[in-house]
C-alpha positions as a Markdown table, in Angstrom:
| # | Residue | x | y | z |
|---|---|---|---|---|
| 1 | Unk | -0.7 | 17.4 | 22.7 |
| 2 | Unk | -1.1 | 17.0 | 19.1 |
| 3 | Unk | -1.2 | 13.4 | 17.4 |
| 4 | Unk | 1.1 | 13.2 | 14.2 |
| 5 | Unk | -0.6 | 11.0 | 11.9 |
| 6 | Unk | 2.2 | 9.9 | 9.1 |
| 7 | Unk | 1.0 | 9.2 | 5.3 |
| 8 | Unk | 2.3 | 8.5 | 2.7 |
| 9 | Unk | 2.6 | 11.1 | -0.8 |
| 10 | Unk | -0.2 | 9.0 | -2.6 |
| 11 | Unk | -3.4 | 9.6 | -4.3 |
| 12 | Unk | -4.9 | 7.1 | -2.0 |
| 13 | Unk | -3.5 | 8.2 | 1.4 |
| 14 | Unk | -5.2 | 12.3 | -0.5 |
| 15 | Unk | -8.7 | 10.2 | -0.6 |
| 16 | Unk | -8.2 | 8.6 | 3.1 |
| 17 | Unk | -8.2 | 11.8 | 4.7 |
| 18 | Unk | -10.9 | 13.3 | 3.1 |
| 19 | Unk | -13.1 | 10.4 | 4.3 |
| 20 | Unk | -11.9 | 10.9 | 8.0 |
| 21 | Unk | -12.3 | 14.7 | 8.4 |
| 22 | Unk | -10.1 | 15.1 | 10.8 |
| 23 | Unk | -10.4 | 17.2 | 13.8 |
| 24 | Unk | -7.5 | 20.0 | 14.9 |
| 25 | Unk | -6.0 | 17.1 | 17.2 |
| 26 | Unk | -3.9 | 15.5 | 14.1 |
| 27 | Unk | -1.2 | 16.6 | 12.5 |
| 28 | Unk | -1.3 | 15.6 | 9.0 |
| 29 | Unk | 2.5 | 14.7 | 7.7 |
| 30 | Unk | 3.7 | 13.2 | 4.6 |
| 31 | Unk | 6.8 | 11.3 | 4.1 |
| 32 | Unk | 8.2 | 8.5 | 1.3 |
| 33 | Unk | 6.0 | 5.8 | 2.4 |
| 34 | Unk | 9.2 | 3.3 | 3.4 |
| 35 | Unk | 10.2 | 5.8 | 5.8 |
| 36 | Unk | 6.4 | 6.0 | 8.0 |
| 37 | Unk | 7.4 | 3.0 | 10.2 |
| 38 | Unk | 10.8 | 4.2 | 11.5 |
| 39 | Unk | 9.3 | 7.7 | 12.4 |
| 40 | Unk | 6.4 | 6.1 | 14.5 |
| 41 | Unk | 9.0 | 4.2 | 16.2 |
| 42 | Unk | 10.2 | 7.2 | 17.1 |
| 43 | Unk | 7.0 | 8.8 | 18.4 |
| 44 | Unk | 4.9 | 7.5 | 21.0 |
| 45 | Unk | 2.3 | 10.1 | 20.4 |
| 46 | Unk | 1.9 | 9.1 | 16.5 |
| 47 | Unk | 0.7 | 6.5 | 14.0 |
| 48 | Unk | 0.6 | 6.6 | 10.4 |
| 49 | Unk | -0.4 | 4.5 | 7.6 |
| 50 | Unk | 2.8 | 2.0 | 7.0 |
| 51 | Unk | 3.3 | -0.5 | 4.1 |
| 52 | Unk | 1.8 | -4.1 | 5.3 |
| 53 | Unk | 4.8 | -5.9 | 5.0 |
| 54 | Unk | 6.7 | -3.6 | 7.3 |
| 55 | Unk | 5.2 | -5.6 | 10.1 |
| 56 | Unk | 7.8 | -8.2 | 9.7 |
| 57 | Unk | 10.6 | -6.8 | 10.8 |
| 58 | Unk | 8.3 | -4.7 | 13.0 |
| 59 | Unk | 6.2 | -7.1 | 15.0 |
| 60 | Unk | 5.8 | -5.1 | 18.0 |
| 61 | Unk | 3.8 | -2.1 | 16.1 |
| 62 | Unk | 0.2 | -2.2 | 17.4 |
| 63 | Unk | -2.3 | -2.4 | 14.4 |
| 64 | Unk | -5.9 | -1.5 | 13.5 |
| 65 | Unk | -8.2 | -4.4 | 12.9 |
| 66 | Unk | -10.8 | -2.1 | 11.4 |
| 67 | Unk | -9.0 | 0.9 | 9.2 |
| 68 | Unk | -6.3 | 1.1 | 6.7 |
| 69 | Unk | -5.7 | 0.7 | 2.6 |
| 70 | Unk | -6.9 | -2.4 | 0.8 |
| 71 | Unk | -7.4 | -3.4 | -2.7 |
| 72 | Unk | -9.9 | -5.4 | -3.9 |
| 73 | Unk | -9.4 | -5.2 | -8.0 |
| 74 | Unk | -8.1 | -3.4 | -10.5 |
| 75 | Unk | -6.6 | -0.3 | -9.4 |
| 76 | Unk | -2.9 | -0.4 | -7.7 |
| 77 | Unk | -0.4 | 2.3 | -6.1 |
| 78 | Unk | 1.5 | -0.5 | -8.1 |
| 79 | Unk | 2.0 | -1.3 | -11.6 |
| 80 | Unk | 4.7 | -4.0 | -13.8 |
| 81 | Unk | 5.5 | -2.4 | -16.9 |
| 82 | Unk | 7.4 | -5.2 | -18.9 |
| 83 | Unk | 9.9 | -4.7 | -22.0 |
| 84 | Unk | 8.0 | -4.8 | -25.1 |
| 85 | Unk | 9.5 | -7.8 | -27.2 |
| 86 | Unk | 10.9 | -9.6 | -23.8 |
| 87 | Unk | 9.7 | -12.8 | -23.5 |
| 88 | Unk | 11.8 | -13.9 | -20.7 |
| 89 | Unk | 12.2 | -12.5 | -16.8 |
| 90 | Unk | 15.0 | -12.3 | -15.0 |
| 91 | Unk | 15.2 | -9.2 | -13.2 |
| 92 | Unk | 12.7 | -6.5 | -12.3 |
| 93 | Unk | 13.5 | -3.3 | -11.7 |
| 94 | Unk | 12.5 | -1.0 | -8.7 |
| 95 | Unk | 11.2 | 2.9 | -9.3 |
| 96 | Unk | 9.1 | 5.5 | -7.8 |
| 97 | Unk | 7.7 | 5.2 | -3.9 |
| 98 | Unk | 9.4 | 1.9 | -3.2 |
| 99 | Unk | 8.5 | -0.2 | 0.0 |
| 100 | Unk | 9.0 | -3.4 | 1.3 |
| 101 | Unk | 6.0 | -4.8 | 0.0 |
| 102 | Unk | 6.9 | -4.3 | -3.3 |
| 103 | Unk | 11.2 | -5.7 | -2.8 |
| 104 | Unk | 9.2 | -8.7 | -1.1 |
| 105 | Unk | 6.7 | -9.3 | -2.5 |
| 106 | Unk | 7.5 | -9.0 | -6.5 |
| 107 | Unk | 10.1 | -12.3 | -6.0 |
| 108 | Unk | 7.3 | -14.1 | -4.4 |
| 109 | Unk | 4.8 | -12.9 | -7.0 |
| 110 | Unk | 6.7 | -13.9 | -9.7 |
| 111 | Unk | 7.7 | -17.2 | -8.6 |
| 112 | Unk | 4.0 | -18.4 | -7.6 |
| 113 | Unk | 2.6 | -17.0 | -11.1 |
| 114 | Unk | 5.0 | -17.4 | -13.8 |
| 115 | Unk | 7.3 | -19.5 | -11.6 |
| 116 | Unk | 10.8 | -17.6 | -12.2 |
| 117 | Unk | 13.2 | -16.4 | -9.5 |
| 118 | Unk | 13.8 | -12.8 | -10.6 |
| 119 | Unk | 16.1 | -10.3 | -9.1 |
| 120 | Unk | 14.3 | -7.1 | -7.4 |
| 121 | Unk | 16.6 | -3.9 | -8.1 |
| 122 | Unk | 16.4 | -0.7 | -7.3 |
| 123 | Unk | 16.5 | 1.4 | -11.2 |
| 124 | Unk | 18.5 | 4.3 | -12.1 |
| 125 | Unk | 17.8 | 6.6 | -14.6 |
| 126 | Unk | 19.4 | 5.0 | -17.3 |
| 127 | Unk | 17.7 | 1.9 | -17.1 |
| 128 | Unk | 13.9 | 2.9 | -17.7 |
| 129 | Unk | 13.4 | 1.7 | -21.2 |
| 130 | Unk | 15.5 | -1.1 | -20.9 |
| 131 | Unk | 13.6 | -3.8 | -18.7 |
| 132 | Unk | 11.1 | -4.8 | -16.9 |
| 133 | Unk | 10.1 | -2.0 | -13.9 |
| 134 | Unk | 7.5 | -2.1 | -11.2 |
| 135 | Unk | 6.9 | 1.3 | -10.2 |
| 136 | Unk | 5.0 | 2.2 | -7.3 |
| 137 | Unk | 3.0 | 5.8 | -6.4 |
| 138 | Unk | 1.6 | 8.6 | -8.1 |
| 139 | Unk | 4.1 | 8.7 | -11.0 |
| 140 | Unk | 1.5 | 5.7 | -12.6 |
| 141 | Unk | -1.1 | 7.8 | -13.3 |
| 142 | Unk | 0.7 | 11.4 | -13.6 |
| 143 | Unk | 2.7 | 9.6 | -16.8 |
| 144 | Unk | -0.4 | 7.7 | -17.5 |
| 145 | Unk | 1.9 | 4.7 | -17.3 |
| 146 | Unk | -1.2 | 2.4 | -15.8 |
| 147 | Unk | -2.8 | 2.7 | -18.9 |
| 148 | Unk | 0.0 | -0.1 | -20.4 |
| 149 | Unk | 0.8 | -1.5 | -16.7 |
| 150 | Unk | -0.3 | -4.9 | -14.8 |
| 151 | Unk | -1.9 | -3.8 | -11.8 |
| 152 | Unk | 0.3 | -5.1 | -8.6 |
| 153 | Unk | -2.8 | -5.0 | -6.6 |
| 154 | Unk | -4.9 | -6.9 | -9.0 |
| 155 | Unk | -2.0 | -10.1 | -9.3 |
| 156 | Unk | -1.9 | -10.0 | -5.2 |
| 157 | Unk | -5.4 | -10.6 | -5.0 |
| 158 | Unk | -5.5 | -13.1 | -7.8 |
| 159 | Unk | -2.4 | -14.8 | -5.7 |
| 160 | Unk | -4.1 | -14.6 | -2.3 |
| 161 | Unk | -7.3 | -14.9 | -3.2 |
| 162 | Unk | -8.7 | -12.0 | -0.6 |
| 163 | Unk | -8.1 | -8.3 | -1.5 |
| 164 | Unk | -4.6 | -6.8 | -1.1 |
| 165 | Unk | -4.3 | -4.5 | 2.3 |
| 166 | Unk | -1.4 | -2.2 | 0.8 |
| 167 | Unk | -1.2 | 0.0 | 4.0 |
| 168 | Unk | -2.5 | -0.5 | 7.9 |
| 169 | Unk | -2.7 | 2.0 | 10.6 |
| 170 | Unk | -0.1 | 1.4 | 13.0 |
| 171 | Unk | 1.4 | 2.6 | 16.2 |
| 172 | Unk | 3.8 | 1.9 | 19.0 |
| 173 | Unk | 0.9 | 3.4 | 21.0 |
| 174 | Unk | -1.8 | 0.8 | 21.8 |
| 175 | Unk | -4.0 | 3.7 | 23.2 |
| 176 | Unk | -3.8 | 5.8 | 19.7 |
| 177 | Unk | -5.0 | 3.3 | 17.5 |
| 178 | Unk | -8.3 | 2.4 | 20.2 |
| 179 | Unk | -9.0 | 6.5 | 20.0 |
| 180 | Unk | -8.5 | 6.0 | 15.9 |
| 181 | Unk | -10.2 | 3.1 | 15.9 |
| 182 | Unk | -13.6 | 5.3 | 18.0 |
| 183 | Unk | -13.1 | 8.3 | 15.6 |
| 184 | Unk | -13.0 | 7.1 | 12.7 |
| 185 | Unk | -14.4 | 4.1 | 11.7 |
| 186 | Unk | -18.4 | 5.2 | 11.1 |
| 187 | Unk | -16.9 | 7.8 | 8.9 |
| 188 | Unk | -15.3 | 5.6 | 6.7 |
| 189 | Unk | -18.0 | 3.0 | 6.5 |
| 190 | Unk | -20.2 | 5.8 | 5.1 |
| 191 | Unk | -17.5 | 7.6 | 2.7 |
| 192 | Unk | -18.2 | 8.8 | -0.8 |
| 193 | Unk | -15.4 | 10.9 | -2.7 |
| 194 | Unk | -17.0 | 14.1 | -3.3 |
| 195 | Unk | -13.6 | 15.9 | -3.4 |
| 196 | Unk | -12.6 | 16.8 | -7.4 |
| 197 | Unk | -9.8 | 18.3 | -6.4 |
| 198 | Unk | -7.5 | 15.8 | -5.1 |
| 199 | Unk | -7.4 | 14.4 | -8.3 |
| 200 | Unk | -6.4 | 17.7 | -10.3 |
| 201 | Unk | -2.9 | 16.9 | -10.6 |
| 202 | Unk | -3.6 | 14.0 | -13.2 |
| 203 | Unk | -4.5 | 14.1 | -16.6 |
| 204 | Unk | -8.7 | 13.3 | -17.3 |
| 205 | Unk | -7.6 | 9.5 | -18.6 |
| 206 | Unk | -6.3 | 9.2 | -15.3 |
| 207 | Unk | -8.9 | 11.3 | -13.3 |
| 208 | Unk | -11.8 | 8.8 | -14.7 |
| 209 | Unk | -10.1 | 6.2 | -13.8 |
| 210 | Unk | -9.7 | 6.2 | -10.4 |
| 211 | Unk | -13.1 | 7.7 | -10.3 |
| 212 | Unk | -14.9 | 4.8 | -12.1 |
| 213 | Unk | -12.7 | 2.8 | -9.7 |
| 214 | Unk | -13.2 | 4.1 | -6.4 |
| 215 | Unk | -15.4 | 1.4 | -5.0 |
| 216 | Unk | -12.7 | -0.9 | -5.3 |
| 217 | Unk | -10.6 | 0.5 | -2.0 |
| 218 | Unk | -11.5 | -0.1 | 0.8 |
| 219 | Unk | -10.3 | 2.0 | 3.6 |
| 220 | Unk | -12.9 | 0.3 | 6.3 |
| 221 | Unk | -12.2 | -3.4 | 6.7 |
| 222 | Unk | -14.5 | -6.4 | 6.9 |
| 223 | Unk | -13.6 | -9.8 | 7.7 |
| 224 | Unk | -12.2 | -10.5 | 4.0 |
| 225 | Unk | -9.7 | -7.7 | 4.6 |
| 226 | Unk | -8.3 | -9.2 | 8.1 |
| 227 | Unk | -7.7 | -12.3 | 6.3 |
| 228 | Unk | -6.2 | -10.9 | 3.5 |
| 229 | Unk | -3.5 | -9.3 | 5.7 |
| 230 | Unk | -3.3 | -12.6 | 7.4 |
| 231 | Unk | -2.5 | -14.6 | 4.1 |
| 232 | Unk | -0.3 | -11.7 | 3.2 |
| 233 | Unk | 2.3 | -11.7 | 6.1 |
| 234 | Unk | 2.9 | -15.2 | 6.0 |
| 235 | Unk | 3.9 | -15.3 | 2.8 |
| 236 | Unk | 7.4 | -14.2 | 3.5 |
| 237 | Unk | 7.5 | -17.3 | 5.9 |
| 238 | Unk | 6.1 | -19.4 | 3.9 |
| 239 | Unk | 9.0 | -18.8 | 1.1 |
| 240 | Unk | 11.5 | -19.0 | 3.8 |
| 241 | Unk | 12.4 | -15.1 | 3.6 |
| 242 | Unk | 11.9 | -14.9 | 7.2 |
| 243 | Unk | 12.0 | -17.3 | 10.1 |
| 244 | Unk | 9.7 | -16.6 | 11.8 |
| 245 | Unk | 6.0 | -16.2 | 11.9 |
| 246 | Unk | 4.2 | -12.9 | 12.9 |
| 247 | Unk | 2.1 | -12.7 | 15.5 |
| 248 | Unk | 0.1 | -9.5 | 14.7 |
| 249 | Unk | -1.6 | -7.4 | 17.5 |
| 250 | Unk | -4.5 | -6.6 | 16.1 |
| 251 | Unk | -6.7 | -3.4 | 18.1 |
């Protein structure tokens, strides 16, 4: 039987499986990135890459210690794009491939850097040149919108002080993410983006720079990374958005 591995519709999920070549035993599908985790939980026979912050209301999802999505400076499947003239925050609005990293974590963001309790909502239509927006996925860099954005990525890291693991390999499957895990990681240590086309759909501002960029994701962690996503899932905690602690099982 085939294993379904989930992604999300990202540039950077395009760039993590070229670096794996995968083998006729996966079955590459794409969904809305907040929707990977309830479709593994669904599947015992697939694992995908979910948003980190998932894990907190997911705590039984088995998780690789050694391969995922992580950030370690400036670029961002995140970016804030404040109000020109604004001076003042109150709420930030919500737009593009939304998770739960970025409804979390832009009210704890906000309140550790620029201490102000803001207000994540989701935006409509109407309200795009009217406040502040953090907009998450591709739409950043086929609008060249990152050229005038803060990179989400880039404040995690300055808040964490470790890189930013966006996205972790997960699965209800223990087994799955040991065979993953065997596969996969070599690959990855050795990767070098050699694929022009995955980036043909932007613009060449945007094409250059995720080229010029690309040695700042990481898609094969070290020990930096693991902390990282440590620090990161107890933040939620640690601002009393969640009771509990995490305990994360780490394969």
């Amino acid at each position: 039987m085939k294993t379904s591995l989930l992604l999300p519709s990202n540039v950077y999920a395009r760039l993590f499986i070229s670096a794996l070549e995968l083998d006729k035993n996966y079955n590459i599908k794409f969904y809305p990135a907040a929707l990977i985790t309830r479709n593994i939980l669904t599947d015992n026979s697939s694992l995908g890459l979910i948003p980190s912050l998932d894990l907190i209301t997911h705590k039984d999802l088995f998780i690789s210690s050694q391969i995922g999505i992580s950030f370690n400076a400036l670029l961002s499947n995140a970016y804030i794009h404040f109000k020109k003239g604004q001076h003042t925050i109150q709420n930030i609005y919500l737009a593009g491939d939304i998770t739960s990293n970025e409804i979390i974590l832009s009210k704890i963001l906000f309140k550790e850097l620029y201490n102000v309790d803001i207000i994540p909502e989701i935006l409509n239509e109407n309200q795009f040149n009217d406040n502040h927006i953090l907009i998450a996925g591709d739409e950043n860099f086929e609008k060249e919108l990152f050229i005038t954005g803060l990179s989400f990525a880039e404040e995690m890291i300055e808040l964490l002080e470790a890189p930013y693991v966006n996205f972790l390999i997960a699965s209800s499957n223990e087994n799955l993410i040991k065979e993953f895990n065997n596969k996969f990681v070599d690959k990855l240590k050795t990767f070098k983006s050699n694929n022009p086309d995955l980036l043909d759909k932007f613009n060449d501002i945007a094409k250059e720079f995720i080229r010029v960029n690309l040695h700042h994701i990481v898609f094969d962690f070290e020990q930096q990374d693991i902390e990282g996503i440590k620090l990161l899932i107890q933040l939620p905690y640690l601002h009393g958005i969640v009771k509990d602690m995490v305990d994360i099982k780490f394969i």
